[in-house]
DRENVEX-69953 format. One line per field, with one value per residue (C-alpha): residue number from 1; x, y, z; residue in three letters. Coordinates in nm, 3 decimals, decimal comma, always signed. Each point is the difference from the previous one (the first is absolute). Last residue first. Layout:
residues N
pos = NUM/...
X = X/...
Y = Y/...
Z = Z/...
code = Ala/...
***
This chain:
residues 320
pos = 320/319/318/317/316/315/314/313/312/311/310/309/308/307/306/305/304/303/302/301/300/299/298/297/296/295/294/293/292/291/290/289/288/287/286/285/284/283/282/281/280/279/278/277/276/275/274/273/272/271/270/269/268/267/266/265/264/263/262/261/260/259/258/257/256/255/254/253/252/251/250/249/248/247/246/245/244/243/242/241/240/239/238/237/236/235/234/233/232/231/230/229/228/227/226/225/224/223/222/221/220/219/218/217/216/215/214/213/212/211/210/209/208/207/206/205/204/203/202/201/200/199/198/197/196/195/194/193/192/191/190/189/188/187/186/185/184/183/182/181/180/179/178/177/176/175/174/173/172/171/170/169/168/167/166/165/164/163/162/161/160/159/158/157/156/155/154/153/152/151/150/149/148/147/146/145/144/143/142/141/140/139/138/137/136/135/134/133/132/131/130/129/128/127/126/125/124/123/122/121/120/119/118/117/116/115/114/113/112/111/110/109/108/107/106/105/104/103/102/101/100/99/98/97/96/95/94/93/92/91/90/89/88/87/86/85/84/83/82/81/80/79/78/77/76/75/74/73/72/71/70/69/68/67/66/65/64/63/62/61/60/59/58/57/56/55/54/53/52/51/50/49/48/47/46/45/44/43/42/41/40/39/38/37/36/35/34/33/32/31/30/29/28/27/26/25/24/23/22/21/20/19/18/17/16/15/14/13/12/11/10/9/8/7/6/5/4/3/2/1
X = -0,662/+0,256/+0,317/-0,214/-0,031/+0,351/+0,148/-0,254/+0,144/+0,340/-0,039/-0,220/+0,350/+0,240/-0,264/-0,019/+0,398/+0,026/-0,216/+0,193/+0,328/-0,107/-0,150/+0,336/+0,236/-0,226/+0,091/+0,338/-0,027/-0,208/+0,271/+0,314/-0,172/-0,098/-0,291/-0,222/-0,184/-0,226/-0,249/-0,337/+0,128/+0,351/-0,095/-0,367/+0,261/+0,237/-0,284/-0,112/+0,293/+0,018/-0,358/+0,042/+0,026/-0,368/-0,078/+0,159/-0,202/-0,332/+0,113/+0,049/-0,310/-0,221/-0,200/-0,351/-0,139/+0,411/-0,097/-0,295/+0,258/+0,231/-0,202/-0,154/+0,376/+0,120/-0,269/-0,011/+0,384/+0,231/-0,230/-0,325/+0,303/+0,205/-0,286/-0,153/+0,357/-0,034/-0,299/+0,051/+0,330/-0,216/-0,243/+0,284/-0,117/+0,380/+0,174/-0,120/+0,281/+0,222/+0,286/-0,129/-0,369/+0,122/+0,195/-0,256/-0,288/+0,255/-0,127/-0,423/+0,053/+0,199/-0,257/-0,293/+0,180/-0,008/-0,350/-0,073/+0,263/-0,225/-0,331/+0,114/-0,237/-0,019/+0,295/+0,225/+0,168/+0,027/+0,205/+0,226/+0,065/+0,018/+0,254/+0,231/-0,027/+0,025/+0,354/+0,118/-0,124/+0,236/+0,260/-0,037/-0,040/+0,327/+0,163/-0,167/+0,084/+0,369/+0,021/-0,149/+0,262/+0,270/-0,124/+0,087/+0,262/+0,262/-0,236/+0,336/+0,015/-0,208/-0,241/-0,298/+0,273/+0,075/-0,361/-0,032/+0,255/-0,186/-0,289/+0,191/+0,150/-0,353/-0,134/+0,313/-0,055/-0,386/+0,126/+0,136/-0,343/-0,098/-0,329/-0,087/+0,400/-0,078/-0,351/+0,156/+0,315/-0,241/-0,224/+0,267/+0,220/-0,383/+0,204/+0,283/-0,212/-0,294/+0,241/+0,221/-0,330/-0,121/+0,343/+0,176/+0,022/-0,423/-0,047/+0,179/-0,188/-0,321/+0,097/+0,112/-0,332/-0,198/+0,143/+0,002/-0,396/-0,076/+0,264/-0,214/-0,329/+0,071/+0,140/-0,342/-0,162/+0,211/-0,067/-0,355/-0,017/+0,151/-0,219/-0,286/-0,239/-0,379/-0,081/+0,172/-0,210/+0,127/-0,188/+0,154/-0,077/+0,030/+0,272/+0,176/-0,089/+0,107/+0,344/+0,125/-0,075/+0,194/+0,302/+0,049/+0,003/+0,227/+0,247/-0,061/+0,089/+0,325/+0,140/-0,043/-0,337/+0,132/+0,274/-0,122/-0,298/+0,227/+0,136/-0,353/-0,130/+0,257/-0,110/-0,319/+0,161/+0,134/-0,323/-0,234/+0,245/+0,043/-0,410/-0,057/+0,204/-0,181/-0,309/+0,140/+0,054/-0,324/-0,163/-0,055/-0,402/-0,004/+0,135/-0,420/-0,134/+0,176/-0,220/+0,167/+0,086/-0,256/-0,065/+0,365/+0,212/+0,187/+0,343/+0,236/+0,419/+0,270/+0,188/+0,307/+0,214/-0,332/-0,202/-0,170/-0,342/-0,054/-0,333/-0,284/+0,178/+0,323/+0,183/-0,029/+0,110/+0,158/+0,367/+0,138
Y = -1,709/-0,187/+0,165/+0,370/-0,043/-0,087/+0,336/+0,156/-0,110/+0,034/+0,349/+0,041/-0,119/+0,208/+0,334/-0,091/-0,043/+0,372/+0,182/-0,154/+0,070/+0,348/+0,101/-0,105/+0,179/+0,297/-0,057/-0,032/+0,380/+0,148/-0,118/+0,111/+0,363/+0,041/-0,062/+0,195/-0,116/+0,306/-0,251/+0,096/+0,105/-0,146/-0,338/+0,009/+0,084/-0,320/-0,204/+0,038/-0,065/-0,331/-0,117/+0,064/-0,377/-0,004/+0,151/-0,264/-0,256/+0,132/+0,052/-0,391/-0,059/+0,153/+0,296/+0,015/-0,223/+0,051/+0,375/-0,079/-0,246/+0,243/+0,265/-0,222/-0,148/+0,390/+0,085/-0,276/-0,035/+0,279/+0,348/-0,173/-0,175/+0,287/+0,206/-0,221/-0,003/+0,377/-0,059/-0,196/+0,198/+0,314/-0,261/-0,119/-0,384/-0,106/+0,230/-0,193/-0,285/+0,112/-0,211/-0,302/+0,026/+0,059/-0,351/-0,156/+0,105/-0,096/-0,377/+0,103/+0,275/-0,274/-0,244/+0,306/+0,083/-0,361/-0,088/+0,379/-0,126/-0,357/+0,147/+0,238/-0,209/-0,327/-0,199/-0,300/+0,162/+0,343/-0,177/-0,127/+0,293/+0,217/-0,266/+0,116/+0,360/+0,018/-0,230/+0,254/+0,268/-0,214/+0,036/+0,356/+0,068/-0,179/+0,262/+0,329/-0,137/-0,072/+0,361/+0,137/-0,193/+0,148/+0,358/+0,100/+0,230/-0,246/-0,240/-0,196/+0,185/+0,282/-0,241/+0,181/-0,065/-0,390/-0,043/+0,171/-0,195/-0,309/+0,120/+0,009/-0,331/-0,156/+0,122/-0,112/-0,360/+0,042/-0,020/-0,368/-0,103/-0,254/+0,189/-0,098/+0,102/+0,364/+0,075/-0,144/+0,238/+0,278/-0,078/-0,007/+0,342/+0,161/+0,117/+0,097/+0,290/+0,024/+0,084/+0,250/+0,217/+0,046/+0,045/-0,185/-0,114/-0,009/-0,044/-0,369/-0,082/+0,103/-0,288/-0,221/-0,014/-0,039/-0,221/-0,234/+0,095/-0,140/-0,272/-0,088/+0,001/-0,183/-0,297/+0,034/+0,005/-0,341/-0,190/+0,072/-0,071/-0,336/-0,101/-0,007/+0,331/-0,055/+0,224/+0,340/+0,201/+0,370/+0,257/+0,200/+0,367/-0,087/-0,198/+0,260/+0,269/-0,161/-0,157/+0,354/+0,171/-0,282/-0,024/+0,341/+0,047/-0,298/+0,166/+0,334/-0,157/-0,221/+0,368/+0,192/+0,140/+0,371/+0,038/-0,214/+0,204/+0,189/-0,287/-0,135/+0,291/-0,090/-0,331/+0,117/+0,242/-0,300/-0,220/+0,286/+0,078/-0,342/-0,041/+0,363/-0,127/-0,343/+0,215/+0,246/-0,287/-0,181/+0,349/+0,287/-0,013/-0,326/+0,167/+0,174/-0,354/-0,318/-0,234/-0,360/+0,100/-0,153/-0,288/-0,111/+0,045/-0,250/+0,077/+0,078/+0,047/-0,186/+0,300/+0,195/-0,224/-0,040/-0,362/+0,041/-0,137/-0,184/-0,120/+0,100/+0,269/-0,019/+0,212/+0,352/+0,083/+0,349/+0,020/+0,268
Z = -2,993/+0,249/-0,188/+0,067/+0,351/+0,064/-0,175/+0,175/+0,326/-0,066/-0,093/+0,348/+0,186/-0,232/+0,158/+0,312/+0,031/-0,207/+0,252/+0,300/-0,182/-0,047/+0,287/+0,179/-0,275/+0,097/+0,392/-0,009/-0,225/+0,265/+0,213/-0,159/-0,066/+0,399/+0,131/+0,222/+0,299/+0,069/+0,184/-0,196/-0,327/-0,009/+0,130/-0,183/-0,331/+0,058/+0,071/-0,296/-0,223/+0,195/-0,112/-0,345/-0,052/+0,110/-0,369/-0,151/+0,194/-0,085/-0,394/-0,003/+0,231/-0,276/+0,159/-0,045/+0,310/+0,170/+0,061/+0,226/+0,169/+0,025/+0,146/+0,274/+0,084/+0,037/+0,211/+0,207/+0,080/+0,018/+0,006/+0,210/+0,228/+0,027/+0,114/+0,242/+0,177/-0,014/+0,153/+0,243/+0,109/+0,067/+0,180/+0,208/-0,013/-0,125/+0,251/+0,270/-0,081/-0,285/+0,000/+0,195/-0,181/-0,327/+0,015/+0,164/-0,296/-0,289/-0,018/+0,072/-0,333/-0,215/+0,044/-0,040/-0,264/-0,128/+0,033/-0,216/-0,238/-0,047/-0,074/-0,266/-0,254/+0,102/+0,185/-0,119/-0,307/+0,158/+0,303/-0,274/-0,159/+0,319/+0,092/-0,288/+0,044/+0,354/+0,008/-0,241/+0,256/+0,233/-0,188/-0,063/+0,384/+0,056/-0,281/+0,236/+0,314/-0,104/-0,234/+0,419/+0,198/-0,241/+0,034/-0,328/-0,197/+0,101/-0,163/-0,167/-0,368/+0,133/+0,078/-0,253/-0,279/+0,093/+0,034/-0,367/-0,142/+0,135/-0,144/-0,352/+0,080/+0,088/-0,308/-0,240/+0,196/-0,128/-0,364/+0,097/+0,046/+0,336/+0,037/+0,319/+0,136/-0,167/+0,159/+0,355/+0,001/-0,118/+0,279/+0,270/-0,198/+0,106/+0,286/-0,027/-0,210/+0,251/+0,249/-0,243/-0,042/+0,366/+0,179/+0,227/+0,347/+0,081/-0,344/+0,073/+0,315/-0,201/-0,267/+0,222/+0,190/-0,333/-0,180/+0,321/+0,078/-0,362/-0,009/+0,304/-0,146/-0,314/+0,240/+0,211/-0,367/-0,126/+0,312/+0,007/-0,340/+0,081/+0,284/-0,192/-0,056/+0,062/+0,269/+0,023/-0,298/-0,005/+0,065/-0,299/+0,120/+0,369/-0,014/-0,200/+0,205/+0,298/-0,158/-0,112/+0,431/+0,096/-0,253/-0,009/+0,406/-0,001/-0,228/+0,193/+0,295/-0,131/-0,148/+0,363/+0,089/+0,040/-0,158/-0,293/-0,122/-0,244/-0,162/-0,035/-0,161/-0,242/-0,066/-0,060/-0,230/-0,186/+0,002/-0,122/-0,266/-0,138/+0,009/-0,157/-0,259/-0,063/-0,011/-0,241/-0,206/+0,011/-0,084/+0,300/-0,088/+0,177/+0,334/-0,017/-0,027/-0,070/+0,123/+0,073/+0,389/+0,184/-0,212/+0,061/-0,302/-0,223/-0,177/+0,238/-0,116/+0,129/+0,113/-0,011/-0,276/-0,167/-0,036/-0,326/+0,103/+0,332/+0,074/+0,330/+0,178/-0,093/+0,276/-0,035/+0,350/-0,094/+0,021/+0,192
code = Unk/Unk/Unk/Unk/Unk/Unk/Unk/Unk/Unk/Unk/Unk/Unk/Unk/Unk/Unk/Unk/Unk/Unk/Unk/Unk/Unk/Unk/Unk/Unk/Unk/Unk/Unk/Unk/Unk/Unk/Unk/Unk/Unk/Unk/Unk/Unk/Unk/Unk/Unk/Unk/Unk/Unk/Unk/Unk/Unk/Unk/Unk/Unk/Unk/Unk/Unk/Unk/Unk/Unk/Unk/Unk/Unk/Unk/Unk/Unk/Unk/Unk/Unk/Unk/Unk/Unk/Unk/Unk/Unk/Unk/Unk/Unk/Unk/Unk/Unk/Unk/Unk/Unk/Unk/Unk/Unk/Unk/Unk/Unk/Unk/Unk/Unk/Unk/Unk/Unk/Unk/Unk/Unk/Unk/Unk/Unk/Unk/Unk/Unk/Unk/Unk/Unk/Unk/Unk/Unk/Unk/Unk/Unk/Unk/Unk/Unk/Unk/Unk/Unk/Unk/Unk/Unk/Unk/Unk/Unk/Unk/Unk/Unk/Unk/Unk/Unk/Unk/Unk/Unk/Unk/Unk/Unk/Unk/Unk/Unk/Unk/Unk/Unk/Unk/Unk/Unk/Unk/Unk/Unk/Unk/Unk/Unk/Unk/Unk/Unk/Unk/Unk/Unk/Unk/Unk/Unk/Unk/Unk/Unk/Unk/Unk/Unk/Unk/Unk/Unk/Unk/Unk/Unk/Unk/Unk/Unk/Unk/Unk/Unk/Unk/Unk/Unk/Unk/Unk/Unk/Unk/Unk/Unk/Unk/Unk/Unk/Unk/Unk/Unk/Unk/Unk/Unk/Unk/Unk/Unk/Unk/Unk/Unk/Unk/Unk/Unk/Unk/Unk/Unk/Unk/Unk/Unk/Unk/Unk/Unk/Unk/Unk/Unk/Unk/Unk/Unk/Unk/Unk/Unk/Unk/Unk/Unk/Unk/Unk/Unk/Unk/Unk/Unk/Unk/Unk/Unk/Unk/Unk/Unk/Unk/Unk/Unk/Unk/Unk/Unk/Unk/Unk/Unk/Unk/Unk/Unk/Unk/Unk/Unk/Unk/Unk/Unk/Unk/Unk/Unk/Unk/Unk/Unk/Unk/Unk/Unk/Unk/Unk/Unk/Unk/Unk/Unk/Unk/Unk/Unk/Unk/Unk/Unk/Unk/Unk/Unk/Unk/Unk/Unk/Unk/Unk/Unk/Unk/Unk/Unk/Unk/Unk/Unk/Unk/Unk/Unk/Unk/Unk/Unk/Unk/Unk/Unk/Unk/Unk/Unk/Unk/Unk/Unk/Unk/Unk/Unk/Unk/Unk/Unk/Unk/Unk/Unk/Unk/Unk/Unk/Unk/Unk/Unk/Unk/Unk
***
């Protein structure tokens, strides 16, 4: 699953996965021994981190249920963040209150139909319907006919990964999956805007907490005691260390020698990775059609980032 690397202080090259961090808490600016990895190999270990979190997850779903180990994520991932940014709650209008509770909930949306989608289908096609929401917003921002020749080509590869009508799918699951893509779209562009209004990563620890407090009656009526089983705990720890703060700590010690640009490509692997933590940790293997669905899906989200940072330097240069 998506990591939660909302825009932590300014936007850069806003990916079709992510709107990419670029400021750092104090507590996390030293790179240290994941330094030595490079900005790349960081960004890596990020999209691997959050995919066989995810698939930790799958496996910790019989026994907390999909809504308790998204609340279990969301809890455990908003007390280390508010405990490593200490965020600042006096001093905000109404308005950024508005916009981080609203941040929040896309958050904890995104994230419940998400896990109720890998909890019908496999790992690697439920990232791939999936990041179709972000795409779908990268292209309509951009407003360049290229980008129609993107959207067809991931369209071809929903169309592939569907079996030509998602025969091959759990049809609830390809719903959960696309509804969790709009709403990660949703993520992406009020992560912007709650970045603009908060310091440093200030405003995405507010908002998991939002998103944590929103999702904790839903775990609580599927899950009930199960939730403070300390076998369950921890596994819940677990996805939440693998999904969420380590992932976001790694990119944003990536994103202080990384160009957004290359950031944002990089994310657009995201699908491919999932595919292998499915078949690693879950034995979900694919089959020819969908391994190729998902390629044509890497590559249209690659090839939207990269028409969008064309037209970028293309601008930069007719204002110098």
């Amino acid at each position: 699953m998506n990591s939660p690397s909302a825009d932590a202080g300014t936007v850069g090259t806003p990916s079709p996965a992510v709107a990419a961090p670029v400021t750092a808490p104090d507590a996390l600016q030293g790179g240290g021994r994941w330094g030595s990895l490079g900005p790349v190999g960081l960004v890596l270990a990020g999209g691997l981190s959050v995919q066989f979190g995810a698939a930790l997850a799958v496996t910790l779903m019989p026994r907390a249920g999909a809504l308790g180990v998204v609340t279990l994520r969301l809890a455990v991932a908003a007390v280390v963040m508010l405990l490593v940014c200490r965020p600042r709650l006096r001093g905000h209008s109404r308005s950024d209150w508005g916009t981080v509770v609203v941040f929040g909930a896309a958050m904890a949306g995104m994230n419940g139909l998400f896990y109720q989608a890998v909890d019908r289908i496999p790992l690697g096609p439920a990232v791939t319907l999936e990041v179709i929401g972000p795409l779908a917003l990268s292209v309509l921002a951009s407003r360049r006919a290229v980008n129609l020749v993107w959207a067809g080509l991931a369209l071809a590869g929903v169309f592939l990964l569907g079996g030509g009508g998602f025969d091959g799918l759990d049809p609830a699951g390809a719903a959960f999956a696309l509804a969790a893509g709009a709403m990660w779209a949703a993520y992406i562009v009020f992560s912007a805007r709650t970045g603009r209004r908060f310091p440093q990563a200030d405003g995405l620890a507010l908002a998991m907490a939002v998103g944590a407090v929103l999702f904790l009656p839903l775990g609580i009526v599927e899950s009930g005691a199960k939730l403070i089983d300390p076998v369950t705990l921890a596994l819940g720890a677990g996805v939440a260390l693998l999904s969420s703060v380590l992932p976001y700590t790694l990119e944003l010690l990536a994103l202080r020698r990384l160009p957004a640009p290359t950031f944002a490509v990089l994310m657009s692997l995201e699908p491919a990775i999932a595919a292998g933590a499915g078949f690693l940790i879950l034995d979900q293997a694919l089959s020819a059609t969908q391994a190729a669905a998902i390629a044509l899906v890497v590559a249209a989200s690659m090839g939207a980032v990269r028409t969008q940072v064309g037209r970028r330097k293309r601008r930069a240069s007719a204002v110098s």
